[in-house]
C-alpha positions as CSV (number, residue, x, y, z in Angstrom):
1,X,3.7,-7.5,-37.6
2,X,1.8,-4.2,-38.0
3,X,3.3,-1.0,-37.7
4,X,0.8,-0.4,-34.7
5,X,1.9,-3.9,-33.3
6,X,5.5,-2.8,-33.4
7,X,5.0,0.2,-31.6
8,X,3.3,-1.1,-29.0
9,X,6.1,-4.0,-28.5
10,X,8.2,-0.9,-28.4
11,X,6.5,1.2,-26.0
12,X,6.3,-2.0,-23.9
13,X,10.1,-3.0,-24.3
14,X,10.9,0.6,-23.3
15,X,9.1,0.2,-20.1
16,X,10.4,-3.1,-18.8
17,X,13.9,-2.1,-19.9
18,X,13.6,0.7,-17.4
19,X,12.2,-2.0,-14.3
20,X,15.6,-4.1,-15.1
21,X,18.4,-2.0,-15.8
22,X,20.9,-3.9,-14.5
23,X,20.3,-8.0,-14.3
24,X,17.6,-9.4,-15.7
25,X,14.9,-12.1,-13.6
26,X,15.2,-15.9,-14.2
27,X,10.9,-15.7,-13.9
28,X,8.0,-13.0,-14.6
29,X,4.6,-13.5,-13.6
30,X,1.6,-12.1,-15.2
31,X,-2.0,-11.4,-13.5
32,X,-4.8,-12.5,-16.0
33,X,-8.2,-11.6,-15.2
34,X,-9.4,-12.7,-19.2
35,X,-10.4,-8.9,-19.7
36,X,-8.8,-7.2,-23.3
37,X,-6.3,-5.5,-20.8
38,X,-4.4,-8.3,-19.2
39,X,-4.5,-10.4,-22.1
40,X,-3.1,-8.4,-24.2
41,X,-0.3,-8.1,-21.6
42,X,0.4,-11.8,-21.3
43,X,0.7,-11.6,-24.9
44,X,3.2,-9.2,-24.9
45,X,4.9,-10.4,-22.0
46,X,5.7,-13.7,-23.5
47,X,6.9,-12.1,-26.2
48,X,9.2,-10.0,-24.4
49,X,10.4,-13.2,-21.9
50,X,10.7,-15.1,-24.9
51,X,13.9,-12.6,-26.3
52,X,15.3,-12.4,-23.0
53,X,15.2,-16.0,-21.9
54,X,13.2,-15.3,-18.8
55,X,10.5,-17.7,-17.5
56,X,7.2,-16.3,-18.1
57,X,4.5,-17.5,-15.3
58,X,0.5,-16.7,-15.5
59,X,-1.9,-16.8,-12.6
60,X,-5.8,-16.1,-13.1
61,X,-7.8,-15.6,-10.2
62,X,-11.7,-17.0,-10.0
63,X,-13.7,-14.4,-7.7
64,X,-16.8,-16.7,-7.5
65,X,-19.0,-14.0,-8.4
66,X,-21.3,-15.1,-11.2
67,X,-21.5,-18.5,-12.3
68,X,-19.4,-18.8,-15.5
69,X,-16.6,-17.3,-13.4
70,X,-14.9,-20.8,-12.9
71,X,-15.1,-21.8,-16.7
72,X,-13.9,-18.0,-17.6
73,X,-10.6,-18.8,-15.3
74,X,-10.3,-21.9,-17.3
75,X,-10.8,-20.3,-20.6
76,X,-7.6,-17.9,-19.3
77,X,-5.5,-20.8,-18.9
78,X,-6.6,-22.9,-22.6
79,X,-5.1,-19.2,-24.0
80,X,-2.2,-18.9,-21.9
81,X,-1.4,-22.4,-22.6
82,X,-1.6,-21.9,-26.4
83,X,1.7,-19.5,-25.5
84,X,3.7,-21.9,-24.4
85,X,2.8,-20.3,-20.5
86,X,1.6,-22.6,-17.3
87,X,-1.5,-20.6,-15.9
88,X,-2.6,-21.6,-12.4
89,X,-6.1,-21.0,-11.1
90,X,-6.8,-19.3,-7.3
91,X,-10.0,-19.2,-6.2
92,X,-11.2,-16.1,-3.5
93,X,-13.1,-18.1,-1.0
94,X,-15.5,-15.1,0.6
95,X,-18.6,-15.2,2.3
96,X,-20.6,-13.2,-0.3
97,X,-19.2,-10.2,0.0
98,X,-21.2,-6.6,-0.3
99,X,-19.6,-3.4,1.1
100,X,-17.2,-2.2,-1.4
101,X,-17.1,-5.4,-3.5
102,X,-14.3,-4.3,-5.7
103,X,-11.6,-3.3,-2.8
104,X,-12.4,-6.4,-1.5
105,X,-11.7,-8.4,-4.5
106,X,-8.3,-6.5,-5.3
107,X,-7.2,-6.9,-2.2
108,X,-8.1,-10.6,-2.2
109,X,-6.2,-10.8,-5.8
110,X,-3.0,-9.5,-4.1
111,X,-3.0,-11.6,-1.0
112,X,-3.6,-14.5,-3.7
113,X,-0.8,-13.4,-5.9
114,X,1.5,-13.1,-3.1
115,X,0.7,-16.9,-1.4
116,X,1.2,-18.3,-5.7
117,X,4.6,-16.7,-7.0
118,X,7.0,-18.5,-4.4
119,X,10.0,-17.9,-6.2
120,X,8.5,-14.5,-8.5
121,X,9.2,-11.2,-7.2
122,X,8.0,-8.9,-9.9
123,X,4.5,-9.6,-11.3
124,X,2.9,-7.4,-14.0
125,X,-0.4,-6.7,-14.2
126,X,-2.6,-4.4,-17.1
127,X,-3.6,-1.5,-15.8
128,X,-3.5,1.1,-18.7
129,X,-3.7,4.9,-19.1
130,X,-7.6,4.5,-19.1
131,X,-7.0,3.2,-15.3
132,X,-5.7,5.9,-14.7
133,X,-7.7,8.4,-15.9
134,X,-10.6,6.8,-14.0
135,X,-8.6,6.4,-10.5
136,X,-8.0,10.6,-11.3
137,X,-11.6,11.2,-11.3
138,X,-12.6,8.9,-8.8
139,X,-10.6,10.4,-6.0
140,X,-11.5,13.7,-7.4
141,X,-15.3,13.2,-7.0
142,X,-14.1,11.6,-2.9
143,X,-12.4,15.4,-2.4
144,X,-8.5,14.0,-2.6
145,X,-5.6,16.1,-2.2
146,X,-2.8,15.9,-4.3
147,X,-1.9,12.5,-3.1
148,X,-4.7,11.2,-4.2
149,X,-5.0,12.9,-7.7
150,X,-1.1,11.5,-8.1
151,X,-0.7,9.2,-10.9
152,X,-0.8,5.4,-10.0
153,X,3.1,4.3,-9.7
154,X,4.5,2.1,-12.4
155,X,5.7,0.2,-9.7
156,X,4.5,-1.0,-6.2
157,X,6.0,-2.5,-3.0
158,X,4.5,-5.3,-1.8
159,X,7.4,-5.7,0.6
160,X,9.9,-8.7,-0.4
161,X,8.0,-8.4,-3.8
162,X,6.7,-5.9,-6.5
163,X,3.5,-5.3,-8.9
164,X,4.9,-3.6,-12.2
165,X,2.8,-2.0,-14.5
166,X,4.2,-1.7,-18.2
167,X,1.4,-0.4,-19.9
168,X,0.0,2.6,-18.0
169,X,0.9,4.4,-20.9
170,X,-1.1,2.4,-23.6
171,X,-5.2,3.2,-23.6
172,X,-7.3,0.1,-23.6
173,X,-8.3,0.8,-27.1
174,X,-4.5,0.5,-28.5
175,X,-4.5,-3.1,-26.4
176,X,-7.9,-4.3,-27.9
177,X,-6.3,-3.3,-31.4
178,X,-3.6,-5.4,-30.4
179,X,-5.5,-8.3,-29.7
180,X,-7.6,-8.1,-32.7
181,X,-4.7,-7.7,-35.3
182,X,-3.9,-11.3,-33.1
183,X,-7.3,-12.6,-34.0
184,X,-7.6,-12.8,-30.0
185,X,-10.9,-12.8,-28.2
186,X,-11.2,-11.6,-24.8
187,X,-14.1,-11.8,-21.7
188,X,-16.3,-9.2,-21.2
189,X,-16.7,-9.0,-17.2
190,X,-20.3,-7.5,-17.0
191,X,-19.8,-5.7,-13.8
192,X,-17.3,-3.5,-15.9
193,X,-20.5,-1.8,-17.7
194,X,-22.7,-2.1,-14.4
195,X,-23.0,1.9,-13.4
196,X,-23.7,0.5,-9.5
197,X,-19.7,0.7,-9.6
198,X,-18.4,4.0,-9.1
199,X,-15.7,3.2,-11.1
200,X,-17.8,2.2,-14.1
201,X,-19.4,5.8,-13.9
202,X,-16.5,7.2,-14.2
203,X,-15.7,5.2,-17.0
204,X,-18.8,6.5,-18.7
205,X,-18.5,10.3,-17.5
206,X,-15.1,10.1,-19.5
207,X,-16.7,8.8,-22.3
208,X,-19.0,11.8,-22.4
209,X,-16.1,14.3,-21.4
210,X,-14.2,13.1,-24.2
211,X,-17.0,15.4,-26.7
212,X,-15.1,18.6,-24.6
213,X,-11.4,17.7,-25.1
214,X,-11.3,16.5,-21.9
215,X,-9.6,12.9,-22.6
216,X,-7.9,9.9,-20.7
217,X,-4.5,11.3,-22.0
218,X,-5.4,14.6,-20.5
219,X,-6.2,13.1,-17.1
220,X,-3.2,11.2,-16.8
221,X,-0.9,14.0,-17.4
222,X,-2.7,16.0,-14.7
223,X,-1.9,13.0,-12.6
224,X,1.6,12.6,-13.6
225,X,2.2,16.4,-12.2
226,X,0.4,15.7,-9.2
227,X,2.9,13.1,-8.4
228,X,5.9,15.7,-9.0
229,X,3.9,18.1,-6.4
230,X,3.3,15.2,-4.3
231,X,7.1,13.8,-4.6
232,X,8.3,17.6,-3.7
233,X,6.4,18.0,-0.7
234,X,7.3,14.5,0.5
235,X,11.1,15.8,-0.2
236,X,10.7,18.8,2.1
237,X,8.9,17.1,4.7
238,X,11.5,14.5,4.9
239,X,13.8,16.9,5.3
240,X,12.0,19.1,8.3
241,X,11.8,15.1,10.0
242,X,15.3,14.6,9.6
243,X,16.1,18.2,11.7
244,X,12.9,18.0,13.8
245,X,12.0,14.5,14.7
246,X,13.5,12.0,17.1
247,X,11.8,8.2,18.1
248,X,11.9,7.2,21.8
249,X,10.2,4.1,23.4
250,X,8.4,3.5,20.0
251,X,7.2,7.3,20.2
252,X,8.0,9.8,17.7
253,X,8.8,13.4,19.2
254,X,8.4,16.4,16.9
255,X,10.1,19.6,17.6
256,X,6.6,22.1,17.5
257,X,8.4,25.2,16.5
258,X,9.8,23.5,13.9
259,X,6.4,21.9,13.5
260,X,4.6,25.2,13.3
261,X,6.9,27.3,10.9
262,X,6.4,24.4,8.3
263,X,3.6,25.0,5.5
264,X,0.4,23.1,6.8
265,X,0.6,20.9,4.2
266,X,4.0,19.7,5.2
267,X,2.9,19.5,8.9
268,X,-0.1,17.3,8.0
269,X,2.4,14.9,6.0
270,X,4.8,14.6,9.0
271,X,2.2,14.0,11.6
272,X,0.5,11.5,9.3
273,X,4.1,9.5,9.0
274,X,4.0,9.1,12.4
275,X,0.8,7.8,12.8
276,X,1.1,5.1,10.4
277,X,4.5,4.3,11.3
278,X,3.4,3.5,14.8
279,X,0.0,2.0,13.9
280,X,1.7,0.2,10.8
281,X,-0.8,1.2,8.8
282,X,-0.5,1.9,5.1
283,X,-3.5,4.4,5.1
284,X,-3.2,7.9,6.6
285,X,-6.1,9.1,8.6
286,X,-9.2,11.3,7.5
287,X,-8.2,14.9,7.1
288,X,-10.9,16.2,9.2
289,X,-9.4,14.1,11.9
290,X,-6.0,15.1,11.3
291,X,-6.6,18.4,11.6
292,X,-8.5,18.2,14.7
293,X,-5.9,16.6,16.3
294,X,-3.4,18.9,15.2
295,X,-5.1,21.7,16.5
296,X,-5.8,20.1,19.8
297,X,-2.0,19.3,20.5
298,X,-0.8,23.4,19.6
299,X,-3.7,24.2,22.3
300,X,-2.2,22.3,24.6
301,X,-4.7,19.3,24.8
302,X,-3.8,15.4,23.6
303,X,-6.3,13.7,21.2
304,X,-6.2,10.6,19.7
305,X,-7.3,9.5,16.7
306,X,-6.1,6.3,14.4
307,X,-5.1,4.4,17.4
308,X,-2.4,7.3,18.6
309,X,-2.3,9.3,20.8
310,X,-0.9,13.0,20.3
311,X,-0.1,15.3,23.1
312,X,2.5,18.3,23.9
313,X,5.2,17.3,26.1
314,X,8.4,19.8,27.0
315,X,7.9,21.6,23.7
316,X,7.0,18.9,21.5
317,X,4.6,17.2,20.0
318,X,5.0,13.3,21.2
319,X,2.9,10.8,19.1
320,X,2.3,7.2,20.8
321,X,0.5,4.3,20.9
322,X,-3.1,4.5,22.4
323,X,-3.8,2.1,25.0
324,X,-7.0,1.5,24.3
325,X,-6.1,-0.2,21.1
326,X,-3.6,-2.6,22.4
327,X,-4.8,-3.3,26.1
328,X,-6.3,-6.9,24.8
329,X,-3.1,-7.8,22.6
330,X,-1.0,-10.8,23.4
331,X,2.1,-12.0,21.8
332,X,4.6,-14.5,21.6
333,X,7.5,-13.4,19.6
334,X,5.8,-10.3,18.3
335,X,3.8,-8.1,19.9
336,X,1.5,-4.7,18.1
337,X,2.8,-6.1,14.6
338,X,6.0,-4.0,16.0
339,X,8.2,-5.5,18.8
340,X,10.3,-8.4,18.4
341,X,11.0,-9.9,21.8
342,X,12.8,-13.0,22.9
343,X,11.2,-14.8,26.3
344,X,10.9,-17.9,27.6
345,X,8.2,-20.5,26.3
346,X,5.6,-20.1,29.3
347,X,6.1,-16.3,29.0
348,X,3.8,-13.6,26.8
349,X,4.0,-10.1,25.7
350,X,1.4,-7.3,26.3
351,X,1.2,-3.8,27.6
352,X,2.4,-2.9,30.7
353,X,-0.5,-1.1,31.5
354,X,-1.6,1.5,34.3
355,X,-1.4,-0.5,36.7
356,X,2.0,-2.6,36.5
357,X,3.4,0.7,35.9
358,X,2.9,2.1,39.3
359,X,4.9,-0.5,40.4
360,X,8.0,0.8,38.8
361,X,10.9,2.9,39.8
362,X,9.8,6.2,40.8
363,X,12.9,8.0,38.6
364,X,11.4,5.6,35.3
365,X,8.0,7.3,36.1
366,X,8.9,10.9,35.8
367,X,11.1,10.8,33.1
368,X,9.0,8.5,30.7
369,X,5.5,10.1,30.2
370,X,2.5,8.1,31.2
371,X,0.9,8.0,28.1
372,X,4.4,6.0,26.6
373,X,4.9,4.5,29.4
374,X,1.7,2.0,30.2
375,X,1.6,0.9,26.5
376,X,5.3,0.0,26.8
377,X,5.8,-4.3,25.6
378,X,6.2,-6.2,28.8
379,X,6.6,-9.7,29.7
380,X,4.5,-11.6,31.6
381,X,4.2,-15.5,33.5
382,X,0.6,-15.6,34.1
383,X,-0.2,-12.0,35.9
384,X,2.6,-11.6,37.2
385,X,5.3,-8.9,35.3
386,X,8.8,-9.6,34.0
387,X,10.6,-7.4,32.6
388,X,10.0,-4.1,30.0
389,X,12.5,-5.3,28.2
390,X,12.4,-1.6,26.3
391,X,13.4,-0.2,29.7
392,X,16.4,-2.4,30.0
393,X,19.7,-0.8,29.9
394,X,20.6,-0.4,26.5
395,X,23.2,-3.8,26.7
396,X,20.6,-5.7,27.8
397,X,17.6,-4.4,26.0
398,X,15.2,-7.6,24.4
399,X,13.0,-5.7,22.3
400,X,13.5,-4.4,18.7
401,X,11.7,-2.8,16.3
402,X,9.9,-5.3,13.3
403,X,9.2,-2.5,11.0
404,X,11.7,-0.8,9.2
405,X,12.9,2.9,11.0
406,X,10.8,5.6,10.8
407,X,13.3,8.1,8.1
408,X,13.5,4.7,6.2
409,X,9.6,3.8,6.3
410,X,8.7,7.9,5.9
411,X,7.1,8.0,2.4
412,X,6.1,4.5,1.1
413,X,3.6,4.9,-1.4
């Protein structure tokens, strides 16, 4: 081995020492697109299985883009097989997709990735510091705050599995040197130099940047201290919710004078919690609308935005569900991608709606706003209404929540 090839084994030891500090997995997978990036990671991977007696497992996805994509996938799986490492192929059946082809083709990877690794719950894949110097100046040129300048995380929830990223802090070029000093070829994916991409402009404007000191290191660091600012603000916001917020009927109530002595920022972040904690929605809303809607509620007026609703009630500011977003929804067991609720077979779920509500108990009327009220999960035979099994005493209540709580779900990232 070269000195540069030790390092790099090194580097890349360090990082996956720090996923696994405590028991090691009986299986890894690795994501292989073909590119210099990944490859270089499956190399390294099996390297580092290899001295640890884990399983090492490769999966390659064929996008169907262009038509040597199928014979590239299988290219990726004569290499990975040359390592001693089973490579399966997925394929992304699409309809010939257009708007914002690459977010459609990472998000098809993952949902691939997830429905392969049956037993894997970690699966590297190679995004390097070039990655993230690129994501930096993409979401600079889109106006992002300081969430959005944050570095990308070495590791990300999928939910019951993670992506890890071990070499975030190795550039492409060290990788391709790697690969070369391995007498390794790798496929050139043309869209990665087509300048349609905004991605691959960026990729060129740091190329050019590079002439003024301005280089993918630099970038990243920026980005790694946007992710301290960000982690600090989400540490003070969590702890204004933990003083200031309650939830109620799937609602989450804000104390406003609480709301309003907090730095915008932190208000913005807290309101935005609540949102996609309701909506289960990974993505917050636009700022603009945000904003607005702030705004509206400390005048005294509701607006809605995201599919909530935010109005002032009693000194608050109550976040709920909007109506209009769920009146069509039916469910069986689950209703809203929140409520899990047992019922009979011939039975659904949907929202209780304006007009089953009048036919309530005058005392449930006037103490649970409207708003919360009609978009409560109720069972139904046919038309005819149930129970509101979230109105039940609290012995008998039917309904619980799917997601996780709202303190506990707060800042995933």
């Amino acid at each position: 081995m070269s000195v540069n090839t030790t390092q790099l084994f090194a580097r890349f030891d360090h990082e996956m020492r720090g996923y696994f500090t405590q028991t090691l997995p009986a299986s890894l997978g690795v994501a292989v697109s073909g590119g210099s990036d990944s490859l270089a990671l499956l190399f390294l991977a099996k390297q580092w299985c290899a001295g640890h007696g884990i399983e090492c497992r490769a999966l390659t996805v064929d996008h169907d883009l262009r038509p040597t994509s199928r014979q590239e996938a299988e290219w990726v799986v004569q290499v990975a097989a040359s390592l001693g490492i089973a490579c399966d192929i997925k394929t992304w059946a699409h309809d010939d997709p257009k708007a914002n082809l690459q977010a459609q083709a990472r998000n098809a990877r993952y949902g691939l990735i997830d429905a392969w690794r049956r037993d894997i719950s970690h699966v590297l894949t190679g995004h390097t510091l070039d990655d993230q110097a690129e994501t930096f100046l993409l979401r600079l040129k889109r106006g992002s705050g300081v969430d959005g300048l944050s570095a990308m995380a070495s590791v990300r929830d999928m939910g019951d599995w993670s992506i890890l990223r071990p070499c975030l802090n190795m550039t492409r070029q060290d990788l391709r040197a790697f690969l070369m000093e391995h007498s390794q070829t790798w496929i050139e994916d043309p869209s990665n130099d087509n300048p349609k991409f905004d991605r691959v402009r960026m990729r060129h404007m740091l190329n050019d940047m590079r002439d003024a000191g301005l280089d993918a290191k630099g970038l990243a660091d920026t980005s790694t201290r946007m992710a301290r600012a960000r982690d600090a603000l989400q540490f003070y916001t969590k702890q204004l919710a933990r003083t200031s917020v309650t939830t109620e009927y799937g609602d989450v109530i804000i104390d406003l004078d609480d709301l309003n002595a907090a730095p915008d920022d932190i208000q913005f972040r807290l309101v935005a919690a609540a949102i996609g904690w309701i909506t289960s929605q990974t993505y917050r809303p636009r700022f603009s609308a945000l904003k607005s809607g702030l705004e509206a509620v400390k005048n005294g007026q509701a607006a809605t935005l995201a599919g909530v609703v935010l109005f002032p009630h009693k000194g608050h500011l109550r976040a709920t569900r909007e109506y209009n977003a769920i009146k069509d929804m039916t469910g069986c067991g689950q209703f809203d991608h929140r409520w899990a609720i047992e019922h009979e077979s011939d039975h659904h779920i949907a929202a209780l709606g304006p007009d089953h509500a009048t036919t309530l108990e005058k005392h449930i009327r006037k103490a649970i706003p409207h708003r919360t009220l009609i978009v409560q999960p109720a069972i139904f035979k046919g038309n005819l209404l149930i129970s509101v099994p979230t109105l039940l005493d609290q012995s008998q209540k039917g309904a619980t929540f799917c997601s996780q709580d709202f303190f506990h779900s707060l800042f995933r990232h």
